[in-house]
C-alpha positions in Angstrom: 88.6 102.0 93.7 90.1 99.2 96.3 93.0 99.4 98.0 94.3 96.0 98.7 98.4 95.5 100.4 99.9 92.6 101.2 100.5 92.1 104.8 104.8 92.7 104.6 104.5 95.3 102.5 101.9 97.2 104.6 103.9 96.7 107.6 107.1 97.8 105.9 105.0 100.9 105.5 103.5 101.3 109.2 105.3 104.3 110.1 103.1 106.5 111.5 99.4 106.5 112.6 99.2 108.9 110.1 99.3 106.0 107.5 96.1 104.4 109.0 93.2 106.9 107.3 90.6 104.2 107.2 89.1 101.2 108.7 91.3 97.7 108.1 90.2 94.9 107.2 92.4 91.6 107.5 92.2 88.2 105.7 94.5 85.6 103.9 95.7 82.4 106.3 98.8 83.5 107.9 96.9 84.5 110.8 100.0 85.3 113.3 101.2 88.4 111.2 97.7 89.6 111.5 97.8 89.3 115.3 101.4 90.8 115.4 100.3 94.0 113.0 97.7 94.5 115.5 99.6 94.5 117.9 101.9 96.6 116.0 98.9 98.8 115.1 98.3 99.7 118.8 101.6 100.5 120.4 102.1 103.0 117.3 98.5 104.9 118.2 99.1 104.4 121.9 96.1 102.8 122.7 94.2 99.9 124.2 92.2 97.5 121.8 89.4 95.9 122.6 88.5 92.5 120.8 85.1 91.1 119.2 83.8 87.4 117.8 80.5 88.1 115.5 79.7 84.3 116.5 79.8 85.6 120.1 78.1 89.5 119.9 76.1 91.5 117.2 77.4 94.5 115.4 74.8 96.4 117.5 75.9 94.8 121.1 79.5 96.3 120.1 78.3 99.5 118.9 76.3 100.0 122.0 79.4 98.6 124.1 81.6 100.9 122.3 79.0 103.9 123.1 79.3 103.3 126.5 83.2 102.9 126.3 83.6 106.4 124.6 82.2 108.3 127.7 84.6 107.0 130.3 88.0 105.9 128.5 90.2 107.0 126.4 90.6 106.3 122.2 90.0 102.2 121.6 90.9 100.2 118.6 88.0 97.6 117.7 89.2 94.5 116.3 86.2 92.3 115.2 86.7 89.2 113.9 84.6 87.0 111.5 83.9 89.5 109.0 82.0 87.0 107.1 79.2 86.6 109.0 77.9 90.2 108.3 78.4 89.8 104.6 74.7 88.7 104.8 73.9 92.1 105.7 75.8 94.8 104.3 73.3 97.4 104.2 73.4 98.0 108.1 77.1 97.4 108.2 77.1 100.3 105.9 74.8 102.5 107.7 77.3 102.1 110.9 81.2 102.2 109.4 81.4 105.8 110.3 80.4 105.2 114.0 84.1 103.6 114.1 86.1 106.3 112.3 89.7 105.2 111.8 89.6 103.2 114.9 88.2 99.8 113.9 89.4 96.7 112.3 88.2 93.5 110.8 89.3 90.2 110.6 87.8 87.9 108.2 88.4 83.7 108.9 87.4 83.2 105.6 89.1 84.2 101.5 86.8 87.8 101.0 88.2 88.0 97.7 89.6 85.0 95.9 93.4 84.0 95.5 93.1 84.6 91.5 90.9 88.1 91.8 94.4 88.9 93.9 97.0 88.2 91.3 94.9 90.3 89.0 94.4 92.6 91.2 98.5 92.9 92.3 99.6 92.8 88.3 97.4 95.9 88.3 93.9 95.0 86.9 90.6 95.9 87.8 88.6 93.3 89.3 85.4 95.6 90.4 83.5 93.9 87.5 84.2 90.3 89.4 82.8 90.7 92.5 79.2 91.8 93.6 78.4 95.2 93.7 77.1 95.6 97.3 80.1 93.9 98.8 82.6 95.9 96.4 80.9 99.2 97.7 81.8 98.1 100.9 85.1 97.1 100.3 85.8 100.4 99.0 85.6 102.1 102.4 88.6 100.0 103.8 92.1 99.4 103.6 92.1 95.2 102.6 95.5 93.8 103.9 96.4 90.1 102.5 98.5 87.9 104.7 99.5 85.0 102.6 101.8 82.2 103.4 105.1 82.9 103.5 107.2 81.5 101.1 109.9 78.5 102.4 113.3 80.5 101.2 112.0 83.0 103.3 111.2 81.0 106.2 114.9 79.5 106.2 115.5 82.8 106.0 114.4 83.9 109.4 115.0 81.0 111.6 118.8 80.8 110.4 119.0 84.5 111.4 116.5 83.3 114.8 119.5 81.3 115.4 122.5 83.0 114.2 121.4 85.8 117.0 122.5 83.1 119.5 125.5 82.0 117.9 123.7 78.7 116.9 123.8 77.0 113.9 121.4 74.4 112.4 122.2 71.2 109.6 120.4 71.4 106.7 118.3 68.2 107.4 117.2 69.7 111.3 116.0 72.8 109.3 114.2 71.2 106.8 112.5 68.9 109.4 111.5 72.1 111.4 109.8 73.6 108.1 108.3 70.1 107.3 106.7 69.7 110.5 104.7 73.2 111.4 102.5 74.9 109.1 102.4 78.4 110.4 104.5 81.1 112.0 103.0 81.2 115.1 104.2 77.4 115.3 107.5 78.3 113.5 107.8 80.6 116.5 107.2 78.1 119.4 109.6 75.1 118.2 111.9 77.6 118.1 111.9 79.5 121.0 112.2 76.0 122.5 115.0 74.6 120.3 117.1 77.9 121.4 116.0 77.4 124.6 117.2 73.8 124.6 120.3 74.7 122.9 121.1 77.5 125.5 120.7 75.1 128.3 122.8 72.5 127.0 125.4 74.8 125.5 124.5 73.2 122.1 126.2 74.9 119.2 124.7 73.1 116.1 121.1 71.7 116.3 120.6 68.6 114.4 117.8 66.7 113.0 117.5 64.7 116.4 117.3 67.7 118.3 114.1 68.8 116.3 112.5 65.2 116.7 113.2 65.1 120.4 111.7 68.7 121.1 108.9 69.7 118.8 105.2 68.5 118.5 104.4 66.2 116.2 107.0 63.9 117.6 105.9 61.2 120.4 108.8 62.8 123.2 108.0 66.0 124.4 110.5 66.7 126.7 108.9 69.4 128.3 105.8 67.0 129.7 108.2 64.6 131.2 109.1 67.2 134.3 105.6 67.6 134.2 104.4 64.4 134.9 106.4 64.3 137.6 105.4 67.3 139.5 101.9 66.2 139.3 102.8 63.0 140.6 101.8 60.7 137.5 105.5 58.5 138.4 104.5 55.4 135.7 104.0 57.9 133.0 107.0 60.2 134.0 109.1 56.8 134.3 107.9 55.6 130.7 108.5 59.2 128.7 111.4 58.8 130.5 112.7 55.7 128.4 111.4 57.4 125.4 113.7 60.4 125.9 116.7 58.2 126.6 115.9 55.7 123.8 116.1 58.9 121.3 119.0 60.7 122.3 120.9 58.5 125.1 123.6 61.5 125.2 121.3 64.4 125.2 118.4 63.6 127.1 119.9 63.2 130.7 121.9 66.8 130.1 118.6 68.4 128.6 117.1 68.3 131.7 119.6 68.8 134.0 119.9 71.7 132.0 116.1 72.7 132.1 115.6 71.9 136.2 118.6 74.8 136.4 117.1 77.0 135.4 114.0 76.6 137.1 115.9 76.8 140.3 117.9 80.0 139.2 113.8 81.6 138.0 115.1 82.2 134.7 112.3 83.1 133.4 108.9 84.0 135.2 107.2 80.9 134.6 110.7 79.0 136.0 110.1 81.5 139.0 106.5 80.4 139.4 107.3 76.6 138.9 109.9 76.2 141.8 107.8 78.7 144.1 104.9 76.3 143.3 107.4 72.8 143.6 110.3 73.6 145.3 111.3 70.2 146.9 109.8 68.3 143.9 112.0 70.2 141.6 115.2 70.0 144.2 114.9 66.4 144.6 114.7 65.4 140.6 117.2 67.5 140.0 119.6 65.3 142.4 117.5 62.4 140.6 118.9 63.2 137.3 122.2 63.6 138.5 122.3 60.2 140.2 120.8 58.8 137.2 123.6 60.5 134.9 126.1 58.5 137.4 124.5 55.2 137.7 123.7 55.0 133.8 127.4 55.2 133.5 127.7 51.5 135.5 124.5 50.1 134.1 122.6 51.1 131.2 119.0 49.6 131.9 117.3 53.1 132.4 114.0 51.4 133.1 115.2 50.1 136.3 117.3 52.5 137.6 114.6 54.8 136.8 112.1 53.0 139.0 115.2 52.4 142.2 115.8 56.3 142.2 112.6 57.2 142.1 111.6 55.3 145.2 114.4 56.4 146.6 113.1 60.4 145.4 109.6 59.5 146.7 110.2 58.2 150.2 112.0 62.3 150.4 108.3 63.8 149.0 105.6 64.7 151.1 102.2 64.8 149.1 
């Protein structure tokens, strides 16, 4: 008999090592819950994992890695990915599941058992007569976990309460753009760490539909390359990301970074520690840039060319 879970309700479930009595095997396209239940797998057991590509090494290379492993460390998780490509030969996979015990786990890139086999399968059917006998033998020795999209109500869900943590608030037309724009949570989970980021450095309250277009990918400004261009000394494209930033959001851009190239200075955040111990005059000097640009486009609003003045000006105080 198969025992198939979807991935929430497995990890609703995840307890206790105790609850893992067989090997896993992973599949469905929401691939960053699979990586976080991993993860989640591990820290419950207490133990290291060690990870595999079947493009990359054969079943034998990791058995005879995993051999070697067993006399000198401690208990390892296996997690091999691209189950697929052994589906060719299940006989020897077979032969060496028990090698592994409880202690491995497979991740299949590809749909092991079909979307509609699943809905039969969850309303409680039996579906062993629709798929071929020496895979469903197989399948019978692990625990199949699903991890399917996540539904939209649910993803508003969890970035209003991402949000809400920080005592921000999002319009209904920023959060629809966010869930417009990425496809997956891993993505969901970048834009926005960086739009609470963004609204933490500007003391932003409510993030609004500009806010998303300014900051996440997908959108031709990415604020975060424009102090980059600068610190690697690429001035004309700095200057001209520069305008795009301003041309977007006039009011938002100028604070944004001033708001950014503080924290770097305070080391925030170990990557802001290893950015101003890496560019510590670069990162002085624009931040006096952005303030004298903040002042000047006050008086004069052609950004282009007080961009190009102050940056001589920044330049002629930059050794490179």
């Amino acid at each position: 008999m198969l025992k198939i879970s979807v991935i929430t309700n497995f990890r609703k479930n995840l307890k206790s090592e105790k609850n893992i009595n067989s090997p896993l095997l992973f599949f469905g396209p929401e691939n960053f819950l699979i990586k976080d239940t991993i993860e989640k797998i591990c820290t419950l057991k207490g133990v290291k994992k060690k990870t595999y590509f079947l493009s990359e090494v054969s079943l034998e290379d990791i058995i005879n890695s995993a051999s070697s492993f067993s006399l000198f460390e401690e208990e390892i998780i296996y997690v091999v990915y691209e189950f697929e490509l052994l589906l060719s030969n299940l006989e020897k996979l077979k032969q060496n599941l028990n090698f592994f015990k409880n202690n491995l786990i497979f991740v299949s890139q590809e749909e092991i058992i079909s979307t509609k086999l699943l809905f039969s399968y969850f309303k409680g059917k039996d579906i062993s007569n629709y798929l071929p006998k020496d895979l469903l033998e197989i399948l019978k020795n692990f625990e199949i976990i699903y991890s399917s999209k996540m539904k939209k109500d649910k993803l508003k869900s969890l970035v209003i309460q991402k949000f809400l943590k920080h005592s921000i608030s999002l319009e209904k037309e920023a959060l629809e753009t966010l869930l417009n724009l990425v496809n997956d949570l891993q993505s969901l989970k970048w834009e926005t760490d960086k739009l609470v980021l963004y609204a933490l450095e500007t003391n932003k309250k409510i993030i609004k539909k500009e806010d998303v277009q300014l900051l996440c990918v997908g959108f031709e400004f990415n604020f975060w390359d424009t102090i980059n261009l600068f610190l690697e000394g690429n001035y004309d494209k700095f200057i001209e990301y520069l305008e795009k930033a301003y041309r977007e959001n006039m009011y938002l851009s100028i604070p944004m970074f001033l708001g950014r190239l503080k924290n770097i200075i305070k080391g925030k955040t170990s990557y802001d520690k290893m950015i101003f111990s890496k560019y510590p005059k670069q990162v002085l000097l624009l931040y006096k840039y952005f303030i004298d640009l903040d002042i000047n486009l006050r008086k004069n609003s052609n950004i282009k060319s007080l961009s190009q003045q102050l940056l001589i000006s920044v330049l002629n105080n930059i050794k490179i």
